[in-house]
C-alpha positions in Angstrom: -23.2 13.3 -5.2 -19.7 12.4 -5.3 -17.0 14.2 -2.6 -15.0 15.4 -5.4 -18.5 17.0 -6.6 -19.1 18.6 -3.7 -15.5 19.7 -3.4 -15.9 21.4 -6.4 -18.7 22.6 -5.9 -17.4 24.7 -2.7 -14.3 25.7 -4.8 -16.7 27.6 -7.0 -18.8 29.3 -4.1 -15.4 30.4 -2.7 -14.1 31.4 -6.3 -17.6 34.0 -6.4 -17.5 35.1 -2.5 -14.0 36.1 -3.1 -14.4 38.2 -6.0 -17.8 39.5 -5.2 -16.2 39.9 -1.5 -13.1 42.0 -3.3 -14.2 43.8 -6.8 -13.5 47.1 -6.0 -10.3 46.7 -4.3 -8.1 48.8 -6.8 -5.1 47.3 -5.9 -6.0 43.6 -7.2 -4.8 42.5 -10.5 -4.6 38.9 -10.7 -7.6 36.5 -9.5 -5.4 33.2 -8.7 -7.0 29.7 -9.2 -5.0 27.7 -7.7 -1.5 26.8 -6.1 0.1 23.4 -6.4 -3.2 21.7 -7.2 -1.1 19.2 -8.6 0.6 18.2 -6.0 -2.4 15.4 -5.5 -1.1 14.0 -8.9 -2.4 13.0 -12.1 -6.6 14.0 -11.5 -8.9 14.5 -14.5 -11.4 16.2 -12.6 -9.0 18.3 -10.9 -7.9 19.6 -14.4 -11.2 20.4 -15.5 -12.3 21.9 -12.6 -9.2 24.2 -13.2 -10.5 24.9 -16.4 -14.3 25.2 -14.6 -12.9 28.1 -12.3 -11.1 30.0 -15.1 -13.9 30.4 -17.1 -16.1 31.2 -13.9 -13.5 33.7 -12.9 -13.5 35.7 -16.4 -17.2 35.6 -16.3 -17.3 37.2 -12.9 -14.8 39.6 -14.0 -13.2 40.1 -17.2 -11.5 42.9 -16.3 -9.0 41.3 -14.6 -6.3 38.4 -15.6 -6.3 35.0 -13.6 -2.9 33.6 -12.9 -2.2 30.3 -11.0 0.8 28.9 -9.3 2.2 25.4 -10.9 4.2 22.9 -8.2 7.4 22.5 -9.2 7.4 19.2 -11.3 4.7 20.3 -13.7 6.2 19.4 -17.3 7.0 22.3 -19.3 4.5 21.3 -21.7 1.4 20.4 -19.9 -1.9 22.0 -20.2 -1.8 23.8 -17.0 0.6 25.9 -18.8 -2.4 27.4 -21.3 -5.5 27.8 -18.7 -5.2 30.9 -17.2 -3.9 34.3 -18.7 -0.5 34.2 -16.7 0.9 31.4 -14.7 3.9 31.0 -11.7 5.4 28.1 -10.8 6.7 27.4 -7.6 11.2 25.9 -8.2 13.4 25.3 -5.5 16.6 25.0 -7.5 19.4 25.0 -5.8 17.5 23.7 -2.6 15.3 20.8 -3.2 17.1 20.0 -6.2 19.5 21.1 -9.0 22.0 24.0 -8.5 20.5 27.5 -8.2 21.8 28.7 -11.5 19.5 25.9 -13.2 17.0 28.7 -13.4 19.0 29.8 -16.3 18.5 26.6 -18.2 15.1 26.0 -17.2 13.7 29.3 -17.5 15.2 29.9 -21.3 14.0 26.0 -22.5 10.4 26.9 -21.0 10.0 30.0 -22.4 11.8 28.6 -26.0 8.8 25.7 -25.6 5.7 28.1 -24.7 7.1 32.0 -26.0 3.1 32.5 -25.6 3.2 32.1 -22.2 2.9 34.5 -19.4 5.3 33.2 -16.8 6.3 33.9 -13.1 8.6 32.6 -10.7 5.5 32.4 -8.2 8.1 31.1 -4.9 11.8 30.6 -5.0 14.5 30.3 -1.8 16.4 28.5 0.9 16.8 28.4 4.2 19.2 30.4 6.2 19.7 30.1 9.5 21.6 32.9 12.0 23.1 30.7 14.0 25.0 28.5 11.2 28.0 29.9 8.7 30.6 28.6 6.6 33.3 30.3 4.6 32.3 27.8 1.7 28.7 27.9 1.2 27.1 25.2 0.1 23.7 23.6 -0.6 21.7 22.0 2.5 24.3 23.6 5.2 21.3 26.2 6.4 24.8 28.9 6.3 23.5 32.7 6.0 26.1 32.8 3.5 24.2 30.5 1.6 21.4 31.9 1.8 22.9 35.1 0.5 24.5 33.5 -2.5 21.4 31.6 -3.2 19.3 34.7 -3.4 22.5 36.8 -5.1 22.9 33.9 -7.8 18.8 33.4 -8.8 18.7 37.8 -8.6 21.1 37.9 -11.5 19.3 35.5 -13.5 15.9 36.7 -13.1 17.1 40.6 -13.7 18.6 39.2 -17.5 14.9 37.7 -18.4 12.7 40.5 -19.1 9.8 38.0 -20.5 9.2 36.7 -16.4 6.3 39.3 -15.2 7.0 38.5 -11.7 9.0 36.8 -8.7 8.3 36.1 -5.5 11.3 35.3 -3.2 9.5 32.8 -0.5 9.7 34.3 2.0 9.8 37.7 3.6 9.8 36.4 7.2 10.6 32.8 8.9 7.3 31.3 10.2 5.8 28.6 11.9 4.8 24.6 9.8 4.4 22.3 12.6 5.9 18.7 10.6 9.2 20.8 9.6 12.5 19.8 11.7 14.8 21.2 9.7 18.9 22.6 10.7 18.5 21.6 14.4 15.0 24.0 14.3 11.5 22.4 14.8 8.4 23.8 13.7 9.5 26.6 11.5 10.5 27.6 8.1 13.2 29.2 7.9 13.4 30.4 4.6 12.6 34.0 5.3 14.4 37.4 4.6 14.0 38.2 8.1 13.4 35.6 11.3 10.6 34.9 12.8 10.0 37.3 15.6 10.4 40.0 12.9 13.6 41.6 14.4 16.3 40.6 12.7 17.3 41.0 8.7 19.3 38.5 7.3 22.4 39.2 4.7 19.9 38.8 1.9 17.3 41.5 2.8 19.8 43.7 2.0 20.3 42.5 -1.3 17.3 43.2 -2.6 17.6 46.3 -0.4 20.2 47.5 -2.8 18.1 47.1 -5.9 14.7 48.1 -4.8 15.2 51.0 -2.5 16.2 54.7 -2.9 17.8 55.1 0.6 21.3 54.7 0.3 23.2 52.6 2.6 26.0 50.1 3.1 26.1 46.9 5.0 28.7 44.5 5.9 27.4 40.3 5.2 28.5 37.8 7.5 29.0 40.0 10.9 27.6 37.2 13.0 30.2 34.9 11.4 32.3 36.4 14.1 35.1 33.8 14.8 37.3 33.3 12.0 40.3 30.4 11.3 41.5 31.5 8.0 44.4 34.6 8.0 42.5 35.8 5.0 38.8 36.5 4.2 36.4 38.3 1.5 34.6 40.8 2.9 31.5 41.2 1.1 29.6 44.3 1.3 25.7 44.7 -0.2 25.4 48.8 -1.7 23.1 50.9 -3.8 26.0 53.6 -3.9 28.5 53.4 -6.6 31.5 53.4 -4.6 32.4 51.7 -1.5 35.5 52.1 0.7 37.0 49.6 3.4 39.1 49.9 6.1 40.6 47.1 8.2 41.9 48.2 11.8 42.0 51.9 10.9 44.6 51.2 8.1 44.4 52.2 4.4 41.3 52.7 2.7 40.6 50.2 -0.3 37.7 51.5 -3.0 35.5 49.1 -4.8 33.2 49.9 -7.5 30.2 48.0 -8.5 27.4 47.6 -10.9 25.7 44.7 -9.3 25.5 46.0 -5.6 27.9 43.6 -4.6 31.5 44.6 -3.5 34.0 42.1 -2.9 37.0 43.4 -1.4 39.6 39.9 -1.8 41.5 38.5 0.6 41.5 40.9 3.7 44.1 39.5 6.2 43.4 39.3 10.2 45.5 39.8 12.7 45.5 37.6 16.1 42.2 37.9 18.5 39.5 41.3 17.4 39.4 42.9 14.0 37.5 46.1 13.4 36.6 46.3 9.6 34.9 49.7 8.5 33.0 50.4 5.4 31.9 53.7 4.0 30.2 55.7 1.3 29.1 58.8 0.6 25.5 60.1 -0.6 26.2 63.7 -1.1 27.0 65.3 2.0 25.8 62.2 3.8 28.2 59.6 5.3 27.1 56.1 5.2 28.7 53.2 6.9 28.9 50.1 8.6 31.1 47.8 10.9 31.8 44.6 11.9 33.9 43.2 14.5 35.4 39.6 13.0 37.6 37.7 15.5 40.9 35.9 14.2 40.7 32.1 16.3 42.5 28.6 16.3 40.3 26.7 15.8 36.5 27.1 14.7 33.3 27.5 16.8 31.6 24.5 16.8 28.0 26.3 17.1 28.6 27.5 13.6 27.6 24.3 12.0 24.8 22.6 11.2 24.0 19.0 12.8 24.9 16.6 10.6 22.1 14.6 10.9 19.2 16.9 9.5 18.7 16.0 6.0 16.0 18.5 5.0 11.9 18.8 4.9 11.2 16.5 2.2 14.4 13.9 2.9 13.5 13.6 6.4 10.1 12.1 5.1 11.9 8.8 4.8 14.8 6.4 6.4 15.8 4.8 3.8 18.7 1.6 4.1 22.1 1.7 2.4 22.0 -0.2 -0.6 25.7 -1.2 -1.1 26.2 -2.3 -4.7 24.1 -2.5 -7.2 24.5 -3.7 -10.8 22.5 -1.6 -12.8 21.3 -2.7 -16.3 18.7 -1.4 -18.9 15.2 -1.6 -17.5 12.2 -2.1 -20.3 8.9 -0.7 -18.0 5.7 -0.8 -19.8 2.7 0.7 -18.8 1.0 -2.4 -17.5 3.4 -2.6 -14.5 3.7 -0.9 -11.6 6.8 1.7 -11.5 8.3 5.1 -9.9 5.7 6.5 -12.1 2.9 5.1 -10.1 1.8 7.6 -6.9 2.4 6.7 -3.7 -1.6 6.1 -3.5 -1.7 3.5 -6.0 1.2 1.6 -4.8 -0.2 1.6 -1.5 -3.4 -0.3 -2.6 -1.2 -3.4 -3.5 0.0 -5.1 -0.9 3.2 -6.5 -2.9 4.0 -3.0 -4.1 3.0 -1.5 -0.6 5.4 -4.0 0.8 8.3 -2.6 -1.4 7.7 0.6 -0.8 7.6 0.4 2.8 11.4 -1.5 2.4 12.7 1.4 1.0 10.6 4.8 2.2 9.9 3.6 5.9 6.5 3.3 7.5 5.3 6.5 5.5 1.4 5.8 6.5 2.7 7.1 9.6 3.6 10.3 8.5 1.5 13.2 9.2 1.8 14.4 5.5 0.7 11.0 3.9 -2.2 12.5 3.2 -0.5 14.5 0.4 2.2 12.3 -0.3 -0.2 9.8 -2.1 -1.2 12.1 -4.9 3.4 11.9 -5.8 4.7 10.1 -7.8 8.3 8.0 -6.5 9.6 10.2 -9.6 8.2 13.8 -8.6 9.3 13.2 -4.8 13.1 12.2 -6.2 12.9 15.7 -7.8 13.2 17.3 -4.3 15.0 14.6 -2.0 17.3 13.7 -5.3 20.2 13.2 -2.2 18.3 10.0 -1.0 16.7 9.0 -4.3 19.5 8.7 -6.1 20.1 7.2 -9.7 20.5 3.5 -7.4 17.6 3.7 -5.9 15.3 4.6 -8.4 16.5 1.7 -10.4 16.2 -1.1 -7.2 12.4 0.3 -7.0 11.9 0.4 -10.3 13.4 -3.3 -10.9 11.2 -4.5 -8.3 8.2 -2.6 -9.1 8.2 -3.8 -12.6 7.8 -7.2 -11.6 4.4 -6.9 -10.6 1.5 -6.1 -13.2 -1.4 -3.7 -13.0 -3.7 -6.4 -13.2 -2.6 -8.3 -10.5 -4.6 -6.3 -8.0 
C-alpha cells in the first residue's frame, strides 16, 4: 500500500473519531474537510479523497452541512467549489496581493460565476504592529493604521454582500509560527486583533466592537502614534453611538455624526509640545469618553517605522538578483515545456530547470518550508510575493523555462 493510501486512509479514521468524538455537541454546525489542501498543488487523489470524505461525512451525519476552506489561488471555477454544501476560501487582498478593496471585484465575479454556491470569506487580514505608525498607511508598512483601514475597508465590503454566510477576520490574537520574521518581529504572527500576551487591543478590535456589541463606547485610533510632525491631523474615532463630540485642549466642542461607526473629525491642528484631545458621547444618562495625549515634534520618531529591509512572510522566502532591463516580447508556451506553471516539485527534478530556479529563488531546498513549497506553482507563489515576482520576472523564468521540454528528463 501506497503512502498516499495510507494517508488517506488516516484522514478517514480521523474524519469518524471526530464526528463520533463530537455528535451531540449542539453548538456544531459545519463538519470542515479540509483547509488549503491545495496548497500541495495539482493532486488527483487529493481531489478524490476530498470528495471520499464528503460523502463519508454526510453518511456519518446528514444532519449537518460540510464546509471546507479553499487557499487563496483556487480558480473561481474549479471543482472544489461544488464538493461540499458551503465552502470559504482563505484571500489576503490587500496583503499578499492586490488592494484590499479587490474583495469587491472578486467576490461579485465569483458569485456572478457560481450564484449556487455557498461561499465564505474563511480568513482575511494583515499585520499590525504597536510599535510602527504612519500618517499615510500603506500596504506592507506593518502601521496600526493600516491595519485599521485594512480591516475598516474589507468591513464595508463584506456588510454590502448578503449572499457571504460568513467571515472570519484571521486573527483574534497575535501568536507564535516559528519560520515567520516579519516587521523587525521573529517568530510571530502578527495579524491579530489583540497582541500576543492578550493585553492589549489594537485600533481594529474596536471596529468590530462598534458593530457587534451592545455596550456603548467611544475610542480614540492612533493614541500610541504619540509624536506628531504635521500642524494638522484627522482624528479618527471608532463608535456604536450616533453622535460623537471632540474637544482639543479644552476648547470648542466639534459634533460628528455617523452611520458607519467611524467619525472623522478633519484637520485638527496642534499646538507646540502635549495636546490633550477629548472625545465624548452620551448613552442616556451615561457619559462615555476617551483621551489621548498626541505630542506636536520637529521631527519624527524614528521607532515609528518599520525596517526597511523586511519584505514579508512569503517574499522573504527568496533573494532574488536585480534583473536590470529586460526586453520583453510575446512568449508561445506549450504544454510540453517546462514553465511558471510547473510546481516547484517538478522543476526541482530537472537539474536544468532546478538550476534556473535556484538563479532566481535562492537555495530554496534550504528553507524549512520547502516541504510545502513544492506542491506551488512559480504562478500561485507570484500571487502572494507579486512585489518580487513581478511582470519581469515571470517572463525571464518563463523564457528560460520554455527552453527545455518535458521529455527531456
Amino acid at each position: 500500500m501506497s503512502k498516499t493510501e495510507l494517508e488517506g486512509i488516516n484522514a478517514k479514521q480521523q474524519m469518524v473519531e471526530l464526528i463520533r468524538q463530537n455528535f451531540n455537541h449542539p453548538s456544531i454546525l459545519f463538519w470542515g474537510i479540509q483547509n488549503e489542501i491545495q496548497i500541495s498543488g495539482e493532486r488527483p487523489e487529493l481531489r478524490k479523497l476530498v470528495n471520499e470524505l464528503n460523502e463519508l461525512t454526510k453518511k456519518e451525519d446528514p444532519t449537518r452541512l460540510t464546509t471546507m476552506a479553499n487557499v487563496m489561488f483556487v480558480e473561481d471555477e474549479d471543482d472544489y467549489n461544488y464538493v461540499t454544501d458551503t465552502i470559504g476560501y482563505n484571500k489576503y487582498f490587500g496583503w499578499y496581493n492586490g488592494e484590499a478593496g479587490d474583495f469587491a471585484g472578486w467576490l461579485d465575479g465569483f458569485h456572478k460565476k457560481n450564484p449556487t454556491v455557498k461561499l465564505a470569506i474563511s480568513e482575511y487580514g494583515a499585520e499590525g504592529i504597536l510599535q510602527y505608525h504612519s500618517s499615510e498607511p500603506k500596504i506592507k508598512d506593518y502601521s496600526e493604521e493600516y491595519h485599521a483601514l485594512y480591516h475598516e475597508t474589507v468591513w464595508k465590503i463584506f456588510e454590502k454582500r448578503p449572499f457571504l454566510w460568513a467571515t472570519y477576520a484571521w486573527n483574534m490574537f497575535d501568536f507564535g509560527a516559528n519560520i515567520r520574521d516579519e516587521g523587525g518581529v521573529q517568530g510571530r504572527n502578527n495579524k491579530g486583533l489583540i497582541t500576543y500576551d492578550r493585553k492589549i487591543k489594537k485600533d481594529a478590535f474596536y471596529l468590530y466592537k462598534a458593530h457587534w456589541s451592545d455596550e456603548k463606547f467611544v475610542h480614540i485610533t492612533g493614541k500610541r502614534f504619540v509624536d506628531r510632525t504635521d500642524d494638522t491631523i484627522d482624528i479618527k474615532v471608532y463608535s456604536n453611538c450616533n453622535e460623537v463630540n471632540l474637544s482639543v485642549n479644552g476648547g470648542e466642542t466639534t459634533t460628528l455624526t455617523s452611520e458607519d461607526k467611524i467619525f472623522v473629525f478633519e484637520n485638527i491642528s496642534l499646538k507646540e509640545g502635549i495636546n490633550k484631545v477629548k472625545v465624548f458621547a452620551k448613552d442616556g444618562n451615561t457619559s462615555l469618553q476617551d483621551v489621548a495625549m498626541f505630542n506636536k515634534v520637529d521631527n519624527p520618531n524614528e521607532s515609528y517605522f518599520t525596517p526597511e529591509e523586511e519584505g514579508g512572510f512569503v517574499a522573504n522566502w527568496f533573494d532574488m538578483p536585480e534583473l536590470g532591463n529586460v526586453e520583453m516580447e510575446e512568449l508561445v508556451i506549450t504544454d510540453d515545456v517546462y514553465s511558471t506553471r510547473c510546481t516547484v516539485g517538478e522543476l526541482f527534478k530537472n537539474e536544468e530547470t532546478k538550476a534556473i530556479v535556484t538563479t532566481y529563488l535562492g537555495n530554496v531546498e534550504e528553507h524549512p518550508m520547502f516541504d510545502m513549497m513544492q506542491g506551488f506553482t512559480i504562478d500561485a507563489m507570484s500571487q502572494i510575493a507579486s512585489d518580487q515576482f513581478s511582470e519581469k520576472m515571470l517572463y525571464t523564468l518563463n523564457k528560460k523555462l520554455s527552453q527545455i521540454k518535458k521529455s527531456e528528463q
